[in-house]
C-alpha positions in Angstrom: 123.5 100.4 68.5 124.6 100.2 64.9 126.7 97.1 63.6 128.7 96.9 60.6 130.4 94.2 58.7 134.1 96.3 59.1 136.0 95.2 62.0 136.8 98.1 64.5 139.5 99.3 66.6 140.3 96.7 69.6 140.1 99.2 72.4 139.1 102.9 73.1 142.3 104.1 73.0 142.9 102.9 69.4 139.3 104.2 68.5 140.4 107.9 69.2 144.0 107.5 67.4 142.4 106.0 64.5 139.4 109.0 64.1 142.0 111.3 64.7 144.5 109.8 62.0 141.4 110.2 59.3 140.6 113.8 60.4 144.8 114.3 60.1 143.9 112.7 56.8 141.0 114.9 55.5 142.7 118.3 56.4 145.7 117.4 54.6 146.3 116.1 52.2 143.3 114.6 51.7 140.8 118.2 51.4 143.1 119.1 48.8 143.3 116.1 46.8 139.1 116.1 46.2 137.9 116.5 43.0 135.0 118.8 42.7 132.5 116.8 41.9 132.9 114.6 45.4 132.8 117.5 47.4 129.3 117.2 48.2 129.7 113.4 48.7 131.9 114.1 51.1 130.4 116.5 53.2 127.3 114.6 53.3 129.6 111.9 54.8 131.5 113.6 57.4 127.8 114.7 58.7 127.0 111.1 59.3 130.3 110.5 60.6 129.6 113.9 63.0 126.0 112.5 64.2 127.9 109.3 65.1 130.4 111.5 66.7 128.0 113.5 68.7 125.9 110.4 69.9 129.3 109.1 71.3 130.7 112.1 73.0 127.1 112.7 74.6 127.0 108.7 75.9 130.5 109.4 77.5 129.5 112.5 78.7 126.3 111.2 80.3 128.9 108.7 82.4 130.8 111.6 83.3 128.8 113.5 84.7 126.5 110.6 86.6 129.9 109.5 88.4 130.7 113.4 88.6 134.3 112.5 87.3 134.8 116.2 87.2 135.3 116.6 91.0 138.1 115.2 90.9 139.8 117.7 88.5 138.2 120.5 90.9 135.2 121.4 88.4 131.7 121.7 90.5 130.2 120.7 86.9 130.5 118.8 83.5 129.9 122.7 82.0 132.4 123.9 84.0 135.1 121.5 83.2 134.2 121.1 79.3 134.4 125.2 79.4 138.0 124.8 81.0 139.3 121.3 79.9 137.9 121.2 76.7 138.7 124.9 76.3 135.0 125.6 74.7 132.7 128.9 75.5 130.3 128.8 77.9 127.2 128.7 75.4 129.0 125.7 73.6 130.1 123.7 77.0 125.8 124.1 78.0 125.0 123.3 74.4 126.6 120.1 75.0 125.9 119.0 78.1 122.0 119.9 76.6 122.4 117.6 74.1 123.5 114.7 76.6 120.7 115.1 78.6 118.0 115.1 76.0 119.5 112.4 74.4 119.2 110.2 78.1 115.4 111.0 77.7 115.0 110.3 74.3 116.7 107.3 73.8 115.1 106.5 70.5 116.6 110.0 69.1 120.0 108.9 70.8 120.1 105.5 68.7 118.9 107.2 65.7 122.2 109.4 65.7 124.3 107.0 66.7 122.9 105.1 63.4 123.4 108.8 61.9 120.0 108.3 60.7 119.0 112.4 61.6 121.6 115.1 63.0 122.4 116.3 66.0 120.5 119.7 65.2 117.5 117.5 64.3 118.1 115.5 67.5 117.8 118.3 69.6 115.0 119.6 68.2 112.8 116.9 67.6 113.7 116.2 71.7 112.2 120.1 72.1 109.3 119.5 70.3 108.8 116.1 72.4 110.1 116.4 75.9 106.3 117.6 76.7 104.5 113.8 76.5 104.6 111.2 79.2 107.8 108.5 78.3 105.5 106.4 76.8 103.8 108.6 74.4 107.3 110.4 73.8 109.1 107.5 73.0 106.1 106.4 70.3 106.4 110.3 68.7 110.6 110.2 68.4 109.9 106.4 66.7 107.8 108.0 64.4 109.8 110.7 63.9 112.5 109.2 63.0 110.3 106.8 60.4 109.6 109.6 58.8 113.3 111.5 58.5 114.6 108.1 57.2 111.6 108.3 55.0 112.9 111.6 53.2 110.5 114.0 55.5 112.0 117.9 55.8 112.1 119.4 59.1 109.2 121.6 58.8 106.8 118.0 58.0 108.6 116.6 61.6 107.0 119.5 63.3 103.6 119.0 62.0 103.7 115.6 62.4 105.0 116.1 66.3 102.8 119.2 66.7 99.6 116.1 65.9 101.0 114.0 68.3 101.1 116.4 70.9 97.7 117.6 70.5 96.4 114.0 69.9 97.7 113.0 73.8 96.2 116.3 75.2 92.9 115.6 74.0 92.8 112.6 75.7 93.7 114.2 79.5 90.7 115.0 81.7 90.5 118.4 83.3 91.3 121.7 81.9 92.2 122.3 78.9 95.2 124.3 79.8 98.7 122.6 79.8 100.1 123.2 83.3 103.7 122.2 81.4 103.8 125.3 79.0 107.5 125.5 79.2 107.3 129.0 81.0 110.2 127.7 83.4 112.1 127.1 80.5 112.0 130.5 79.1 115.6 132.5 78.7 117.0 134.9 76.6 120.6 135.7 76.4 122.6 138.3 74.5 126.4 137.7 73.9 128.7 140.2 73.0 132.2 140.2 71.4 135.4 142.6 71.7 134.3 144.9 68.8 130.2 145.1 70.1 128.8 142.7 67.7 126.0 140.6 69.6 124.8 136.8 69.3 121.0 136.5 70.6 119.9 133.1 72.1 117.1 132.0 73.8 113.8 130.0 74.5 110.6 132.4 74.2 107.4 131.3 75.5 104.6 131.0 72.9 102.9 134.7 73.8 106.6 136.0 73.9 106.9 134.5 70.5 104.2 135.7 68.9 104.5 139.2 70.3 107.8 139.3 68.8 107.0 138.2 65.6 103.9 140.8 65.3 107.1 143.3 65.6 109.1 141.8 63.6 105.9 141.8 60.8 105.0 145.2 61.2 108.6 147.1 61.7 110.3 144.3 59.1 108.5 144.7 55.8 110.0 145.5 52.6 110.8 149.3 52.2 110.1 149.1 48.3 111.4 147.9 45.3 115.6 149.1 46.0 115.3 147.4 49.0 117.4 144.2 48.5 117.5 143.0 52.0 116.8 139.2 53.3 114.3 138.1 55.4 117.2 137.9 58.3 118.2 141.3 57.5 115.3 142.8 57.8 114.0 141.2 61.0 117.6 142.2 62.0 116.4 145.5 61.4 112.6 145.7 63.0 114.5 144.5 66.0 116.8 147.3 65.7 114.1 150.0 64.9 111.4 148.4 68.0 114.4 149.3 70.6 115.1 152.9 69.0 111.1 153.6 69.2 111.1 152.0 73.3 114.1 153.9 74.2 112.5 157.1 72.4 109.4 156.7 74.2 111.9 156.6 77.7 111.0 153.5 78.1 107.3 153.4 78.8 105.5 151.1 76.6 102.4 152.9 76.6 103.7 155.2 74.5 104.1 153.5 71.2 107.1 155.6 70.8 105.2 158.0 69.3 105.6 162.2 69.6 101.8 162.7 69.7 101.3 164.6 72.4 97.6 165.7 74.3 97.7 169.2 75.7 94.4 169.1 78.4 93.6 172.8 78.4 92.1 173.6 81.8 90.8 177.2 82.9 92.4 179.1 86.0 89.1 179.9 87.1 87.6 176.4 87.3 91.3 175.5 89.4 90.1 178.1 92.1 86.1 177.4 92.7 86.6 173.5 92.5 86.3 172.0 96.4 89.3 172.8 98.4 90.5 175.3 96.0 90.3 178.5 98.6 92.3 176.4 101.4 94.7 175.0 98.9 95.4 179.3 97.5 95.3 180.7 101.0 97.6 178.1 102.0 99.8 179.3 99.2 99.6 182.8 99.8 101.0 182.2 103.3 103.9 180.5 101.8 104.3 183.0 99.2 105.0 185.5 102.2 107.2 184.0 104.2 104.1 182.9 106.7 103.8 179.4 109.0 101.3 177.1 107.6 103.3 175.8 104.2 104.8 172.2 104.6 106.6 170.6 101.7 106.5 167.0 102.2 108.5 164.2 100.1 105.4 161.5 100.5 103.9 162.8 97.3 105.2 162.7 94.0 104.0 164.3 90.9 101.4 161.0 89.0 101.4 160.7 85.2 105.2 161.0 84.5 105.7 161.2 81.4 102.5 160.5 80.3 100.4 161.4 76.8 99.1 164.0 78.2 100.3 167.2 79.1 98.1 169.4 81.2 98.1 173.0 80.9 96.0 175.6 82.5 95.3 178.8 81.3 93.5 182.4 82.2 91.8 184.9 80.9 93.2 188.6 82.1 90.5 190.9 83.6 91.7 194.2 83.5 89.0 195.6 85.3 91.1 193.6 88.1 94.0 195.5 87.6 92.9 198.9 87.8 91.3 198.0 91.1 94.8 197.1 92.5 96.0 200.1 91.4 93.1 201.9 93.7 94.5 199.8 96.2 98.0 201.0 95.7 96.8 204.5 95.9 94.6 204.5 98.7 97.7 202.6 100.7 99.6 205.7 99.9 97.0 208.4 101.3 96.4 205.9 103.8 99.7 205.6 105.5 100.6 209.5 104.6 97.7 210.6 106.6 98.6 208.0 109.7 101.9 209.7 109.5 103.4 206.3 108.0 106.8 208.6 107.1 108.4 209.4 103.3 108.1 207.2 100.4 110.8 206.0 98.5 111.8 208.4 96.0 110.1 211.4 97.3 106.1 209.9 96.6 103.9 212.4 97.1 100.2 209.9 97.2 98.2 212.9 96.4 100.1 214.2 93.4 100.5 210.4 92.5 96.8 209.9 92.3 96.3 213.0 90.2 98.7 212.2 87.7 97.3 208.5 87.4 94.1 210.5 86.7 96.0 212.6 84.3 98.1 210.0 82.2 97.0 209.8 78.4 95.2 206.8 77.6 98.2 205.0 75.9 100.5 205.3 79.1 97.9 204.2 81.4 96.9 201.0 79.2 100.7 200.1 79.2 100.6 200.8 83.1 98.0 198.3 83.4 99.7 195.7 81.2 102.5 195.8 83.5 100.8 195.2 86.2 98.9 192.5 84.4 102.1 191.0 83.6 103.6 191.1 87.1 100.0 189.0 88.4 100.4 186.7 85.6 103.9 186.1 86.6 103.0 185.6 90.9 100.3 182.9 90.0 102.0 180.5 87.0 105.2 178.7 87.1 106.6 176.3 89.1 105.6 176.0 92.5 103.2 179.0 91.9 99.0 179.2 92.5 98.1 177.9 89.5 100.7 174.5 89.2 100.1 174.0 93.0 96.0 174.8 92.5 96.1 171.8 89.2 98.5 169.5 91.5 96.3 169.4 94.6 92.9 169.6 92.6 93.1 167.3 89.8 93.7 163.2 89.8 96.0 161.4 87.1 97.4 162.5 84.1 96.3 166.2 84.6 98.4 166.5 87.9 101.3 165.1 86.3 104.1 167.8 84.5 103.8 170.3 82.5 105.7 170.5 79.0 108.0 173.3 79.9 109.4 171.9 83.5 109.4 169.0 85.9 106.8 170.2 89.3 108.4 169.2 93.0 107.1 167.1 95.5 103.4 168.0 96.1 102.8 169.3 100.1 101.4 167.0 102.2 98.4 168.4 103.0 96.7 168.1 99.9 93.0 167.1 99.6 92.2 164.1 97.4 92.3 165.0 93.9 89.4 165.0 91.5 88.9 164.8 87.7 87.9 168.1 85.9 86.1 169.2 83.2 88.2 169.6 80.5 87.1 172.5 79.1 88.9 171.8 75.5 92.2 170.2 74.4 95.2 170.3 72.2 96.5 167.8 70.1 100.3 168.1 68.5 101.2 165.5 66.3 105.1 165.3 64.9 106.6 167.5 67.3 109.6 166.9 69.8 110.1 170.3 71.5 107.7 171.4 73.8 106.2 174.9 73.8 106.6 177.6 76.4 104.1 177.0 78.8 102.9 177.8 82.6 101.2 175.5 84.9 
């Protein structure tokens, strides 16, 4: 407790009317009347006279809230009923309440603001940087503390100086080496926002959280040249800012840097088909293609690598040796069924006279004749739900059965095989881009 020579008010009661008369007194007239050369003297003052203040209103408070005098004006809480009664925010009613308990476990700190010898900013924070040791060694560190603020010590020595003491008392503790205190219980962060949208961040970050953050804030926050006349705050304002636009660009997945580098695996049709359970899987697919029992869609089975880096697609090579053979086909279905008397073809088709003019055509119509065809093939194996997206699905493990650039695949069947890892025969890479090209598979 600190005693002075003055004699004070008589009671509580006069106490408050007096400190209220010399606030009355320094708004008005007495603020105006300063001269401005005492302004600093002053201020310095009043933060004396608000440590004092804070040591008191956190004693009375401590009382309070032990006897839980708040019950009886229907609060479940001191924070509750300084929020209401003392008509305070949230934030500022647990700020308080804070202070008042740190200050009954630092006792030392709570007589050293009571003597205004340090702050109540100081107070809390030297209680932070404290609250770790055993009573003992915590009530040795705040003495020293304190020493050293009345000293003339900044707040950045105070932290060295409790940062020694700290790691002083945990080289003496047998067993591991790791503190099982590491204030991970304590960790919070909270994000207030007013009428218009502005935000007030707040919060208690582990030591990994905190240096993870500051690594962003480091590389995203730098100086963008010599017109860039930003502070320090500003700019870590900003790298904040800019390390949320790049999260949310990446959709959210952190393995993704944010970046638009994007890995196209190219895988060939052909290695899709002759890989183990290939002919199954394509036969199976056929069926369902027409309209046959044996295809079940199933819901247990989800397309893997969802938005992943890379982006399978699986190509082919047109053999158009292929496609005149299924235009023999087409023409011996036509004799075929004409002789077995299979009736009239659309259109009048006459298979003979079909299979002579085939023979006939110049070499420029039948090349676009086979292109067509080509064309139609291409078209019945790739796209969605077609031989080659359900072949690379059923086939291939994680990230080359994930989607495709130009669409989002369906639930896989359920009778799949196991999936496997191909050979990638030879791959993409598309750095920069945001659109995604046309693409099959």
């Amino acid at each position: 407790m600190c005693i002075t020579d003055e004699q004070g008010p008589a009671n509580v009661a006069e106490a408050l009317r007096v400190a209220q008369a010399a606030m009355d007194y320094l708004n008005d007239p007495g603020a105006a009347a300063l001269e401005a050369a005492a302004l600093g003297g002053v201020l310095e003052a009043m933060g004396a006279i608000s440590a004092t203040f804070a040591a008191a209103r956190s004693a009375i408070l401590a009382r309070f809230d032990a006897e839980r005098a708040h019950d009886g004006d229907g609060y479940g809480s001191s924070k509750a009923w300084l929020a209401a009664r003392g008509r305070l925010t949230p934030g500022a009613a647990g700020a308080q309440v804070r202070l008042m308990r740190q200050l009954a476990a630092h006792p030392v700190l709570a007589a050293a603001l009571a003597c205004h010898a340090i702050s109540e900013s100081w107070a809390a924070q030297l209680a932070d940087w404290t609250r770790k040791l055993p009573e003992d060694w915590r009530h040795k560190a705040d003495q020293i503390l304190v020493d050293a603020a009345a000293s003339g010590a900044e707040l950045l020595d105070l932290g060295v100086i409790a940062r020694a003491a700290y790691e002083k008392w945990r080289s003496q503790q047998p067993g591991p080496d790791d503190d099982p205190d590491d204030g991970f219980d304590d960790r919070y962060l909270k994000l207030g926002t007013t009428l218009d949208g502005v935000g007030r961040l707040a919060g208690n970050l582990t030591g990994e959280c905190a240096a993870a953050l500051q690594a962003v804030l480091e590389a995203l926050g730098k100086t963008a040249g010599p017109d860039d006349d930003r502070t320090d705050a500003q700019r870590s304002h900003d790298a904040l800012h800019l390390a949320c636009q790049l999260l949310i660009r990446a959709r959210m997945v952190p393995d993704r840097a944010g970046a638009d580098t994007r890995v196209e695996a190219i895988v060939a049709l052909g290695q899709l088909r002759e890989m183990p359970g290939g002919t199954a899987i394509e036969h199976a697919w056929l069926a369902a293609v027409a309209g046959q029992p044996g295809y079940l869609m199933g819901t247990n089975a989800q397309a893997a690598a969802c938005d992943a880096l890379i982006s399978p697609v699986v190509t082919g090579h047109p053999d158009l040796a292929l496609v005149d053979q299924m235009i023999e086909v087409l023409l011996d279905f036509l004799e075929a069924t004409s002789d077995t008397g299979g009736g009239s073809f659309p259109g009048g088709i006459d298979p003979a006279a079909a299979r002579e003019r085939s023979k006939a055509l110049p070499p420029q119509a039948w090349q676009a004749l086979r292109y067509a065809i080509a064309a139609l093939a291409v078209d019945l194996v790739s796209g969605p739900d077609r031989l080659a997206s359900i072949l690379r699905q059923g086939l291939l493990g994680a990230p080359y059965n994930g989607k495709s650039l130009a669409f989002r695949e369906r639930m896989l069947p359920s009778w799949l095989p196991p999936r496997a890892a191909p050979q990638v025969t030879r791959s993409r890479v598309t750095a920069g881009t945001s659109g995604s090209p046309k693409t099959n598979g």
